[in-house]
C-alpha positions in Angstrom: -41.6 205.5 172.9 -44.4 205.5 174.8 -47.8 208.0 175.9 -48.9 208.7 179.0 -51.8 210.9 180.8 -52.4 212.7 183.5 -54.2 215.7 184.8 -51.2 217.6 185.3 -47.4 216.7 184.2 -45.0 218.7 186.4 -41.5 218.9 185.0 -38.9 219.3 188.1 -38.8 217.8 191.4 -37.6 220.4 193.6 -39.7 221.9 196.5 -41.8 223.7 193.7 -42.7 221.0 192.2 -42.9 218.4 194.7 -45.0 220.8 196.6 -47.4 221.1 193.4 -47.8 217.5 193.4 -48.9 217.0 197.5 -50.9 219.7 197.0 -52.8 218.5 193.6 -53.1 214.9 194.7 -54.3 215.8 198.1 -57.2 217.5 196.1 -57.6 214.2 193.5 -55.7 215.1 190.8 -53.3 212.5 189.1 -50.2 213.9 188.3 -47.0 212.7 187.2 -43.6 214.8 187.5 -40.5 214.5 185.6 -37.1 215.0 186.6 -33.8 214.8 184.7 -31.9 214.0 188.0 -32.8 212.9 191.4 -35.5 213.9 193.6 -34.3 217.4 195.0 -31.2 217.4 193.0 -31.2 221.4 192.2 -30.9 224.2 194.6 -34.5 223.0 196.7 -31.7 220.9 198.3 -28.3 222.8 198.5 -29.1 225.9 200.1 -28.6 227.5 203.4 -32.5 226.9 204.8 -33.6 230.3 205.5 -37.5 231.1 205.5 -37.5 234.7 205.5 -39.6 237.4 204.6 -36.9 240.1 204.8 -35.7 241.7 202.5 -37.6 240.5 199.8 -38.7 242.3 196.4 -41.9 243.8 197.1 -43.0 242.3 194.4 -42.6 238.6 195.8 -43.2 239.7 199.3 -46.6 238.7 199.9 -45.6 234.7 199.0 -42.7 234.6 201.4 -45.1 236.1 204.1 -47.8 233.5 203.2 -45.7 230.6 203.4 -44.0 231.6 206.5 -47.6 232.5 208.3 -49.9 229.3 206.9 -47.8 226.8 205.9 -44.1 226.6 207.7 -45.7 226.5 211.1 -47.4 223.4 210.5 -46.0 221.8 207.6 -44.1 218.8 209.8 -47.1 218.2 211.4 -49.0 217.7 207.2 -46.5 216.0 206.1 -45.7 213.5 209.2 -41.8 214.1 208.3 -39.7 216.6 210.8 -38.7 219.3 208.5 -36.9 220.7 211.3 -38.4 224.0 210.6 -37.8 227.1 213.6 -39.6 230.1 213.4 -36.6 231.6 215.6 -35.9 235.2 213.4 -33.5 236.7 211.0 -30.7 238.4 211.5 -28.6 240.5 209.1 -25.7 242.5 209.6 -25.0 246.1 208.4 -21.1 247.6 208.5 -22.4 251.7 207.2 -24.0 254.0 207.2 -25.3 252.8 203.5 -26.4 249.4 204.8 -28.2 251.5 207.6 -30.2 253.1 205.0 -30.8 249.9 203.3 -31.9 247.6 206.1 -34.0 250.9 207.0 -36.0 250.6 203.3 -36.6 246.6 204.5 -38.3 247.8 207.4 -40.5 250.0 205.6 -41.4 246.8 202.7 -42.1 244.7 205.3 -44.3 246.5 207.2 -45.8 247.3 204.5 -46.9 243.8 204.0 -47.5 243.6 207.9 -44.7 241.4 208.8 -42.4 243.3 211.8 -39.1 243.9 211.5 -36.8 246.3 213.5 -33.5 248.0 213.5 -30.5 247.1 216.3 -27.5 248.9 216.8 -24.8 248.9 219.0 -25.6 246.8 222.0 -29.1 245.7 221.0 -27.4 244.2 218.5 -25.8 241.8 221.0 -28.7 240.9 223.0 -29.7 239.0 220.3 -26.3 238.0 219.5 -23.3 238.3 222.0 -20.6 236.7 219.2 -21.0 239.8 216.9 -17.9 242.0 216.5 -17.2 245.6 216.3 -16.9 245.3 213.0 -21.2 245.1 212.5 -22.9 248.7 213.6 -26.4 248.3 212.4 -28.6 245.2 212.2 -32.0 244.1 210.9 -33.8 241.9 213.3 -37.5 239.7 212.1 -38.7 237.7 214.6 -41.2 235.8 212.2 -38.5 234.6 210.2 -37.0 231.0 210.5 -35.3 228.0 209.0 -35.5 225.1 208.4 -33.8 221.5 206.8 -33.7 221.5 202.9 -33.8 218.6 202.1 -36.2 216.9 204.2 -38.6 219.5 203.7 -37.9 218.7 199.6 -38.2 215.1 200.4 -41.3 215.1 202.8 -43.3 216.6 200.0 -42.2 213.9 197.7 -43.2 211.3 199.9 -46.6 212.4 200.7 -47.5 213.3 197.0 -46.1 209.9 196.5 -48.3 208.2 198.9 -51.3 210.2 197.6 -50.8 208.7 194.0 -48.3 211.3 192.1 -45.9 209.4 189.9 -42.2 210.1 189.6 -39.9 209.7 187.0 -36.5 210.3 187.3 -33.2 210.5 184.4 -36.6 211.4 182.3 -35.2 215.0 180.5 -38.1 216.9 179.4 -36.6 218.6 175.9 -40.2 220.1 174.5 -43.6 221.1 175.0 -46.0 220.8 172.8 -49.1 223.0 171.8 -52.4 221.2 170.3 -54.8 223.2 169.4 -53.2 226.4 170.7 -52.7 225.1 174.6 -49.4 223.5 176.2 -50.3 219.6 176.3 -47.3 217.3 175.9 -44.2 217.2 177.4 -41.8 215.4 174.9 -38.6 213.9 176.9 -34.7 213.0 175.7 -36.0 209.3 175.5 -38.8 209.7 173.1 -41.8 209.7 175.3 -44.5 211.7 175.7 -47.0 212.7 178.6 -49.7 214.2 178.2 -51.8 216.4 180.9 -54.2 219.1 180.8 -52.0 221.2 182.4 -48.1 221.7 182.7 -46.4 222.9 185.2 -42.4 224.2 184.3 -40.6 224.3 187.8 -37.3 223.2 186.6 -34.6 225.6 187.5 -32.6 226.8 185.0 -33.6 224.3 182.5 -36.4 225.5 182.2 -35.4 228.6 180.2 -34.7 226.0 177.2 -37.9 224.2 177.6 -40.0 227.3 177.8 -38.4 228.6 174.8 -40.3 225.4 172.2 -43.3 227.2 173.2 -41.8 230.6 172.1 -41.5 232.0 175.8 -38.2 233.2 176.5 -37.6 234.4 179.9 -34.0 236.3 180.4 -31.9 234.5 182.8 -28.8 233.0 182.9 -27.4 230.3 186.1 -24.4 231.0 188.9 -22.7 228.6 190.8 -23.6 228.6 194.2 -21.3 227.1 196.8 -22.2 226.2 200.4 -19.7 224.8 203.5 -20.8 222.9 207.2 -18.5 222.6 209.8 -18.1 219.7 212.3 -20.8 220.1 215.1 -20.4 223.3 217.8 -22.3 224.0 221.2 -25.8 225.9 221.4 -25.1 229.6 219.7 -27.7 231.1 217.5 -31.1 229.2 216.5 -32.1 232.0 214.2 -30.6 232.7 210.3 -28.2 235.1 210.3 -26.9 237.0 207.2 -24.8 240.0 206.3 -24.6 243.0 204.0 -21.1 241.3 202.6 -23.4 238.6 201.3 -22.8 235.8 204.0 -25.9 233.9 204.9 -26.7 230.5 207.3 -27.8 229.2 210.3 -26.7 226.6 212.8 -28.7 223.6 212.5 -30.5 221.5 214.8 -27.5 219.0 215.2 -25.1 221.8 215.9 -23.0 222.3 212.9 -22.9 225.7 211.1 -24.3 225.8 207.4 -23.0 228.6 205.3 -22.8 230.4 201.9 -21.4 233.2 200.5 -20.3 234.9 197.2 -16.8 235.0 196.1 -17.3 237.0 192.8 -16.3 234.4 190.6 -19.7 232.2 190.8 -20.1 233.5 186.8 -16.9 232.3 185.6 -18.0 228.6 185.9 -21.2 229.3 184.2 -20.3 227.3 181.4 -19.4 223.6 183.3 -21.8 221.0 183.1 -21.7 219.8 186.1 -21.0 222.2 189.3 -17.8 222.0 191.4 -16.6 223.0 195.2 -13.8 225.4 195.5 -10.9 226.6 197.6 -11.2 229.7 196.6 -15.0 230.2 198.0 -15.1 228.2 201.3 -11.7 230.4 202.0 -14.1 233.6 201.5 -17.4 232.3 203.4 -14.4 231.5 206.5 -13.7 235.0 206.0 -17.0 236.7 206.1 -17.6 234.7 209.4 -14.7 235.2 210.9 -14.4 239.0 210.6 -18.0 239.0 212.1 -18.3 236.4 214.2 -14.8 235.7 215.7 -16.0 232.7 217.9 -16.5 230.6 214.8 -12.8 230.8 213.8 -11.3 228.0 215.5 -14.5 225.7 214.0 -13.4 222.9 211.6 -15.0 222.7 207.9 -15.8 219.1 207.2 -17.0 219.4 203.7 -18.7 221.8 201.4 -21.5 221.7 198.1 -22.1 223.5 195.6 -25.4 223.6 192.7 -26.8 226.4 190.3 -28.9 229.1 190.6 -30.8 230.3 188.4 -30.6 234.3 188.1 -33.5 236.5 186.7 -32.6 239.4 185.0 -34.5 242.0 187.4 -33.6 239.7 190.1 -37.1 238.4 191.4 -38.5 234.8 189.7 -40.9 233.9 187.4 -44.2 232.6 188.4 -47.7 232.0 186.8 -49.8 231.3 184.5 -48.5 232.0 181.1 -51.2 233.1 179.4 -50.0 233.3 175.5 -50.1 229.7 176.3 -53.2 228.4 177.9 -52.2 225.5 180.1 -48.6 225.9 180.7 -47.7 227.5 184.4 -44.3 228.3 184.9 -42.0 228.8 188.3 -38.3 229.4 187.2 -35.8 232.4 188.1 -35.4 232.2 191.7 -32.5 234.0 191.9 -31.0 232.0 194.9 -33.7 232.6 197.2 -36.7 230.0 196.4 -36.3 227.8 199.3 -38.7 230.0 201.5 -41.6 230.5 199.5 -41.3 227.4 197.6 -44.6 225.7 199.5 -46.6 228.8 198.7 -45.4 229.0 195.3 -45.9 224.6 194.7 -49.2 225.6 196.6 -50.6 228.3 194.2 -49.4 226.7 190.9 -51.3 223.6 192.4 -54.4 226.2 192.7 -54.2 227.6 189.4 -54.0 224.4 187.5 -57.2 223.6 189.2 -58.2 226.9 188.0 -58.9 228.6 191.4 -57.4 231.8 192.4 -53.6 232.3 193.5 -53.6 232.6 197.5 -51.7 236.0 196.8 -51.7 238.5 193.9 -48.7 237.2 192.0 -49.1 239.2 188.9 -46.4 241.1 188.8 -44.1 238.1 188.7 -45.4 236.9 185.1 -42.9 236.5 182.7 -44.4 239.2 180.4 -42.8 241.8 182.6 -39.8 241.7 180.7 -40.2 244.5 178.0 -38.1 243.7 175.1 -38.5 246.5 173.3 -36.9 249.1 175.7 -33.4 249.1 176.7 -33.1 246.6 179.8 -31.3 247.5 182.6 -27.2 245.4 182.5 -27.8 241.6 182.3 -25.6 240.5 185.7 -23.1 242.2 188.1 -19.8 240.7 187.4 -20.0 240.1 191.3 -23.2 237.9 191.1 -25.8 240.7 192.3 -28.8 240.4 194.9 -28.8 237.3 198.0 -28.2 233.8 196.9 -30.2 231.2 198.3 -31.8 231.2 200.9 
């Protein structure tokens, strides 16, 4: 058993947290981050790479926006690693008159946030994309969205918060926090030891429902399998994400091969596995989705797929912030499948409030204490897995 200090102890290594460390260290602060796994072993590194602002929960709006106008843009360039980031749009397909109605309540968020977006139909849906069937009659079309590479972007914060001074620690299982004197101050770990900080920051996925919960915090959530496919490399057709109202979502990436998710329905039936597996069943379904709206992908070979958890909030947007029934602990968990985007901005304003400054955006309505547990809440998950996975 051993102690150790630092200004801030970060538990989780994904793009949150990796972010939280470049961004802490690059102001001075020493900070050490824990992770059960490997660097980027959650869903910061198993997702389809969208940056979009589309879409989005109102509520979470203005911290996709923020990350895709002041930090995406340049964020190779900080981190001296090619993130492969494109700010080339989004595109998501509609197939009635209902998903008319629904991309038409997306254009009216997002402008509310002043981020353009626009509605296509019929053949000004295929001058933006000539591959699209028959079968899609109303699309939504954001030209400040982009994508870009998972895991390098996870990885190039890691380096640089590395280089700056932040320690990692990995197969190091955080299991409790503990409160002195009223404030979060020690993260206890699996092994026996403790580290200590002035501030901790929880950005660990679904795990960190159980951590959360030594402090008496209890945020409703619960984790889905989420399964992604790539198929062998395929000439120049699309640079920008595209998605559709069946729940298919992906881009083509810079090398050429397609990188895809989708829902199959049964993502909650494996909830309980330790460990998350590939299946038949869903890469059949994502081939599906694609093929029925994009028929030129059908002849395309699948050369291997993924899969990793997401972890669901109950009203579908995450949890971020400062938790303040427990001075010291800040908290990003929930991302309900659609984290990658925002995750500098959110690994950038946790940094900020840890230093006590203000959040870069007005994030309040994302605290945990949203949750009121003593009305009736609304039914916990649709059987189908509800809302966009990640992306």
């Amino acid at each position: 058993m051993k102690t150790e200090h630092a200004d801030v102890i970060i538990v989780g290594a994904g793009i949150v947290g990796n972010a939280a460390a470049y961004y802490l260290t690059k102001a001075g602060m020493k900070c050490i981050v824990l992770e059960e796994e490997m660097i980027g072993h959650g869903g910061s590194s198993r997702n389809g790479g969208g940056v979009r602002q589309s879409g989005r929960d109102p509520r979470e709006f203005a911290l996709a926006a923020y990350a895709a106008k002041h930090i995406w843009p340049t964020l190779s360039e900080e981190l001296g690693v090619d993130v492969e980031y494109r700010q080339t749009g989004y595109l998501v397909f509609g197939y009635n008159e209902e998903h008319d109605k629904s991309i038409a309540s997306r254009i009216e968020t997002a402008a509310s946030f002043g981020v353009y977006m626009e509605m296509k139909h019929g053949d000004e849906i295929k001058e933006i994309c000539p591959y699209v069937s028959e079968h899609v009659t109303c699309a939504g079309w954001t030209p400040s969205d982009g994508v870009a590479n998972p895991m390098r972007a996870t990885l190039g914060y890691y380096i640089r918060a590395r280089e700056l001074g932040a320690r990692f620690i990995t197969g190091e299982k955080a299991i409790k926090i503990n409160k002195i004197k009223g404030a979060a101050r020690q993260v206890v770990t699996a092994r026996g030891n403790v580290y200590e900080g002035d501030k901790i920051i929880v950005a660990a996925g679904y795990h960190g429902k159980f951590l959360l919960e030594t402090v008496g915090i209890v945020v409703p959530m619960q984790k889905k399998l989420n399964e992604m496919l790539v198929t062998e490399p395929a000439p120049r057709l699309f640079d920008y994400m595209i998605g559709g109202m069946s729940g298919f979502y992906g881009q083509q990436t810079k090398h050429g091969s397609l990188v895809f998710g989708c829902p199959s329905g049964r993502e909650y039936t494996f909830h309980e596995l330790q460990t998350p597996i590939s299946t038949s069943v869903t890469a059949s379904f994502i081939c599906e989705s694609l093929g029925i709206d994009l028929p030129i992908l059908k002849q395309l070979k699948v050369v291997r797929a993924w899969s990793g958890w997401v972890d669901i909030s109950l009203d579908g947007v995450p949890v971020i912030g400062a938790v303040e029934e427990v001075p010291g602990l800040l908290v990003a968990i929930a991302s309900t499948g659609h984290g990658f985007g925002p995750g500098p901005a959110v690994g950038y304003t946790l940094a900020q409030l840890a230093m006590d400054q203000p959040s870069p955006v007005d994030i309040t309505k994302l605290h945990f204490d949203r949750f009121d547990y003593g009305k009736k809440q609304p039914r916990y998950f649709s059987a189908s897995g509800g809302g966009a996975l990640t992306r």
